[in-house]
N, CA and C of each residue as an Amber inpcrd file, in Angstrom:
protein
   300
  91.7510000  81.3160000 100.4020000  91.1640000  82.1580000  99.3820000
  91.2830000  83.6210000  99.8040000  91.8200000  84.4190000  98.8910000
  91.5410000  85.9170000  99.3160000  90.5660000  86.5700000  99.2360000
  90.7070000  87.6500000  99.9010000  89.2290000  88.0500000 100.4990000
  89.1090000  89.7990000  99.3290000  88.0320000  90.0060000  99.1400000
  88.0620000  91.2580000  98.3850000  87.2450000  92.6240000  99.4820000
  87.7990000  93.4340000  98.8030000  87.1380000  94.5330000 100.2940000
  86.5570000  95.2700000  98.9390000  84.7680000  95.7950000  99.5450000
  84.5330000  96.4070000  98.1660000  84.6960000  97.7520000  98.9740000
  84.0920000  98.7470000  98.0940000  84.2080000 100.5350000  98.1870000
  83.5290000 100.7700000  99.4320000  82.4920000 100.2850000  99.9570000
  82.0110000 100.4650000 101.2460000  82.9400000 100.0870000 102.6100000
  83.4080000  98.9540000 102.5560000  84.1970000  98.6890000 103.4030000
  85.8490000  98.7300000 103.2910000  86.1070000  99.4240000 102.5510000
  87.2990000 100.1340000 102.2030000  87.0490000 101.9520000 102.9440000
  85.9240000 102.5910000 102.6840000  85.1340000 103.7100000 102.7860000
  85.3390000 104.0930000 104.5800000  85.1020000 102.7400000 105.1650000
  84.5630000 102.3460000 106.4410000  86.0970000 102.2680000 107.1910000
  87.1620000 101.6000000 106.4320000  88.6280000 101.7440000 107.0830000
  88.8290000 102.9610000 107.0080000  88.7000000 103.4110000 106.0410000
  89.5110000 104.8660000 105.9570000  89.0850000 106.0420000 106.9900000
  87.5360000 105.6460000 107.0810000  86.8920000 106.5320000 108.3070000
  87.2020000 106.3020000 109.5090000  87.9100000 105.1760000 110.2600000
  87.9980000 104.9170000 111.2120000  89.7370000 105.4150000 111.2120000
  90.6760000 105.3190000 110.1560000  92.1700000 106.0480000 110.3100000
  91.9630000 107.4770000 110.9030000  91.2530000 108.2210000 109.2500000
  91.2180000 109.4180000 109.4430000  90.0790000 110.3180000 110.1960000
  89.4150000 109.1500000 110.9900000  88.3130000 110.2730000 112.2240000
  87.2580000 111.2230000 111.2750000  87.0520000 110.6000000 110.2870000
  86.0330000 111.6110000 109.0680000  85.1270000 110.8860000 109.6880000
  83.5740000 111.3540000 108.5390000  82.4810000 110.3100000 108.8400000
  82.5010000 109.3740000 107.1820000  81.6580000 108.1920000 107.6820000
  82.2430000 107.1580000 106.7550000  81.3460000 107.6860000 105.2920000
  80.6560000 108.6610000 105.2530000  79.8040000 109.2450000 104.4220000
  80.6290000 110.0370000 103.0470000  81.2560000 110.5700000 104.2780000
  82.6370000 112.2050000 103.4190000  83.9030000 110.6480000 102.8080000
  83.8840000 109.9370000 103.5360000  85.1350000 108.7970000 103.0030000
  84.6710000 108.4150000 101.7600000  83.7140000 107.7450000 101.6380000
  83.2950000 106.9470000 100.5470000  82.9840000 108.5950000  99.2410000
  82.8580000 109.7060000  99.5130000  82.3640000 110.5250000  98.8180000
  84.2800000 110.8250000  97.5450000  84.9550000 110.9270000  99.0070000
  86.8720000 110.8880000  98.5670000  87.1000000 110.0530000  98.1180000
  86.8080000 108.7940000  98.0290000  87.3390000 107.2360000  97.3900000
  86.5430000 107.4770000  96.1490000  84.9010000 107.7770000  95.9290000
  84.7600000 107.9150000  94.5450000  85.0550000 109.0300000  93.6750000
  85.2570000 110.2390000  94.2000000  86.0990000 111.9250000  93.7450000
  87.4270000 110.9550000  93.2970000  88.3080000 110.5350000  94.0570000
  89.6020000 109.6540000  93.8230000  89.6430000 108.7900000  92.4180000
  88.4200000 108.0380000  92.4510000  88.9470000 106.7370000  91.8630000
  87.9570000 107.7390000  89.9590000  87.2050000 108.3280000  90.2730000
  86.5320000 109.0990000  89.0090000  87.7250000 110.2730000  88.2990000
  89.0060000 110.8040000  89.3510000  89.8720000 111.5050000  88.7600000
  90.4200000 110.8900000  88.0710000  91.0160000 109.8040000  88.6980000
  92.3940000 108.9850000  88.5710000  91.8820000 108.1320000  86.3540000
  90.4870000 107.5940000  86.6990000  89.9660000 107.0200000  85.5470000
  89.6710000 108.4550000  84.5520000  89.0990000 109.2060000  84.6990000
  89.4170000 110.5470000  83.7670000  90.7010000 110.5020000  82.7920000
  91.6530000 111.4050000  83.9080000  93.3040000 111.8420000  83.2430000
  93.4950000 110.4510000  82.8380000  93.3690000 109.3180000  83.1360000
  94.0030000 108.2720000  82.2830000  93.4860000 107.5380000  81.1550000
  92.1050000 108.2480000  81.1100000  91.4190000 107.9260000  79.6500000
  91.8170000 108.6770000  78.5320000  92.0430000 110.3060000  79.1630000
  92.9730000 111.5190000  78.4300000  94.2210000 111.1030000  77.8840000
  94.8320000 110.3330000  78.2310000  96.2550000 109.9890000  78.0480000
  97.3950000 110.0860000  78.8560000  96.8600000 110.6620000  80.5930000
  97.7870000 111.3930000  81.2020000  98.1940000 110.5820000  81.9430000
  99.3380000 110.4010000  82.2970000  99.8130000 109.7760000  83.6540000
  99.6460000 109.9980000  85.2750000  98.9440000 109.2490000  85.7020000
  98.5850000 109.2840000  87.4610000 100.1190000 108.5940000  88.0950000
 100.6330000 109.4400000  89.2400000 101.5880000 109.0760000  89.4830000
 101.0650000 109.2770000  91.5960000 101.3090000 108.6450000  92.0120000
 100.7650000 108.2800000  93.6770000 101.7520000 108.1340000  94.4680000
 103.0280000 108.8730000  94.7640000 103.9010000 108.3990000  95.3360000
 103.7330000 107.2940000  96.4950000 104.5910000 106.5310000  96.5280000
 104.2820000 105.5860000  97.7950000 103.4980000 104.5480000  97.8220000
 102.8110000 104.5950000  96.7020000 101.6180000 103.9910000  96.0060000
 101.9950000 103.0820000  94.4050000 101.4980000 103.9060000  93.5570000
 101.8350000 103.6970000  92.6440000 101.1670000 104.6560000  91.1960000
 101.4900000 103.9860000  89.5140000 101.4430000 104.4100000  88.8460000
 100.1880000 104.2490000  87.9020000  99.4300000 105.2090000  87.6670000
  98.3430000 104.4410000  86.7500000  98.5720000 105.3770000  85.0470000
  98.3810000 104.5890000  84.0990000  98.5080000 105.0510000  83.1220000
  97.6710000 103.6030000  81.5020000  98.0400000 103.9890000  80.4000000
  97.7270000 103.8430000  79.2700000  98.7690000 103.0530000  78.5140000
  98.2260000 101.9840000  77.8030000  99.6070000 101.4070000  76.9010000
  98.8760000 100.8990000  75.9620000  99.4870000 101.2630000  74.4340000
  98.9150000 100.6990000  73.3440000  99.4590000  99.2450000  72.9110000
  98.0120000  98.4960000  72.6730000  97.9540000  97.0330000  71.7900000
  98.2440000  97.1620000  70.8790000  99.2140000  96.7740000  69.7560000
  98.9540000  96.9960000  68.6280000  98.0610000  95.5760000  68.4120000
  97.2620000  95.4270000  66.7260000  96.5360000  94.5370000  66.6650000
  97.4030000  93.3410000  65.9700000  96.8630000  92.6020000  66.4090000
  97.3240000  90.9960000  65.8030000  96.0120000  90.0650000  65.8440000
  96.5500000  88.6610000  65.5170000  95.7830000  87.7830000  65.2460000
  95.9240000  86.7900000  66.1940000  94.2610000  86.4980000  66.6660000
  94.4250000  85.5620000  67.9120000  93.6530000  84.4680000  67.2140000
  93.4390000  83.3720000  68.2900000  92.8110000  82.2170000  67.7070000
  91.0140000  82.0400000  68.6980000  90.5580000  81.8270000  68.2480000
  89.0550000  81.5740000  68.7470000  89.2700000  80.5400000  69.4430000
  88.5900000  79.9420000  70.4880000  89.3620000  78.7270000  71.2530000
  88.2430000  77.5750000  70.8360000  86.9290000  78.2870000  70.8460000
  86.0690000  77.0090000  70.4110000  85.6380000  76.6460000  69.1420000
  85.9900000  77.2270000  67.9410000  86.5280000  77.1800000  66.3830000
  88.0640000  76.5980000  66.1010000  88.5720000  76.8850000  66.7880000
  89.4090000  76.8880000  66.2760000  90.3710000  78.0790000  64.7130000
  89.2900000  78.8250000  64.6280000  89.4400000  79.7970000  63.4730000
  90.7680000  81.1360000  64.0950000  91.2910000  81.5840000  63.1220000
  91.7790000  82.6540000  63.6850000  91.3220000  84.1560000  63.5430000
  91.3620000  84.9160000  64.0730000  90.5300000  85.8850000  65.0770000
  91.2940000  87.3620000  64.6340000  90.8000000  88.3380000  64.0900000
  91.3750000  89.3760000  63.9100000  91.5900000  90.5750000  65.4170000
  92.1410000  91.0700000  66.2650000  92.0570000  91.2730000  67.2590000
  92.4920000  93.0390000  66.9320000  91.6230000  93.9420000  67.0830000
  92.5990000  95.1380000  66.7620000  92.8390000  96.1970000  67.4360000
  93.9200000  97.2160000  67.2070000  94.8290000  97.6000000  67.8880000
  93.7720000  98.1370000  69.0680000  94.3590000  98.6540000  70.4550000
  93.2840000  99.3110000  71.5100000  94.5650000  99.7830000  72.4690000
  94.1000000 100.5700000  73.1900000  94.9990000 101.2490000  74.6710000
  94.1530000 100.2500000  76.0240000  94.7270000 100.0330000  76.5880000
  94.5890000  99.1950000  77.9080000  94.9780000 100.2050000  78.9020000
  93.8530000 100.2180000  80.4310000  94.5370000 100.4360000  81.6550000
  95.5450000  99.8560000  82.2440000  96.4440000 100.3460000  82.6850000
  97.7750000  99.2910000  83.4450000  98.2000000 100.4380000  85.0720000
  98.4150000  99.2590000  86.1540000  98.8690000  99.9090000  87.1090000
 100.1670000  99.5960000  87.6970000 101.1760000 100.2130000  87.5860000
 102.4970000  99.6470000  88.2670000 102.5850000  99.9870000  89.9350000
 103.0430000  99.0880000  90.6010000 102.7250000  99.6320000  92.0790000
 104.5530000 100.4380000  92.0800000 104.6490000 101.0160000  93.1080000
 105.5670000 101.8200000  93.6090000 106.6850000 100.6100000  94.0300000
 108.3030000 100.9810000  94.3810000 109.0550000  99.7430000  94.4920000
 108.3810000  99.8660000  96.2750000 108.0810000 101.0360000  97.1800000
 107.5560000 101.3170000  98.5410000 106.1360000 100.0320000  98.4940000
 105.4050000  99.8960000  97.5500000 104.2440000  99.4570000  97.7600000
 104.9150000  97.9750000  97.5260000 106.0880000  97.1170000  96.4260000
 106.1760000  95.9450000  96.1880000 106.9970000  95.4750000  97.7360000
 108.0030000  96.2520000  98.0750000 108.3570000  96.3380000  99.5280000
 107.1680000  95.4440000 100.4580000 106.2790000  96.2550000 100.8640000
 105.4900000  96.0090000 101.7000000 104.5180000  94.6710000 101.4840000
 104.5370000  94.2850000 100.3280000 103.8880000  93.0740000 100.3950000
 105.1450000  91.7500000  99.6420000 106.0040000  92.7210000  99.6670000
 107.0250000  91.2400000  99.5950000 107.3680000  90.8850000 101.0480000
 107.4870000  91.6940000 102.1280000 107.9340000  91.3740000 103.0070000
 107.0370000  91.3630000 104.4050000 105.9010000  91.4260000 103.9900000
 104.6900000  90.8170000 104.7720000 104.1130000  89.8660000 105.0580000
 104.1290000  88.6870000 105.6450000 103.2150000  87.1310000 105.4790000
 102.1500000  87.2750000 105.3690000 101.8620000  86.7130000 104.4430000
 100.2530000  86.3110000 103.7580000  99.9430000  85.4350000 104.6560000
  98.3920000  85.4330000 105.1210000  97.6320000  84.8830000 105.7100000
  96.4040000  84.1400000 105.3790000  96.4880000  83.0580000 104.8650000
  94.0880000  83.2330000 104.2930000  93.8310000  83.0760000 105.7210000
């Protein structure tokens, strides 16, 4: 089973790379992750070299089915978050062994 790392202990790696205190880390991971969700609610494209891409893509609407009716379901149009990783970032975990 994979394991999830939340914002604290993500906060806590990063303090121990970059020699900050784990206080100022977690303060950069949420400054980070509150920009990145901003410009891409705007419409703008986040681009992370090395990383990857965050941006916006429109649904148009269609018709889905209700699963416990059986009825069909008017579904309408909306923009979705989407993240493409970098070909540097698919690299690194294609050619890494997974471990549980």
């Amino acid at each position: 089973m994979k394991k999830a790392i939340s914002r604290k202990q993500l906060a806590g790696i990063v303090s121990c790379i970059t020699r900050i205190p784990k206080r100022d880390s977690e303060s950069v991971i949420s400054a980070t992750c509150e920009v990145i969700m901003r410009q891409v609610t705007k419409g703008h494209i986040v681009k992370i070299n090395g990383f990857g891409t965050f941006e916006t893509v429109w649904r148009r609407s269609k018709t889905g089915r209700d699963l416990k009716r059986g009825e069909a379901v008017h579904i309408p149009a909306h923009n979705i978050p989407v993240f493409r990783a970098s070909a540097l970032f698919k690299n690194k975990v294609k050619t890494q062994p997974y471990k549980s």
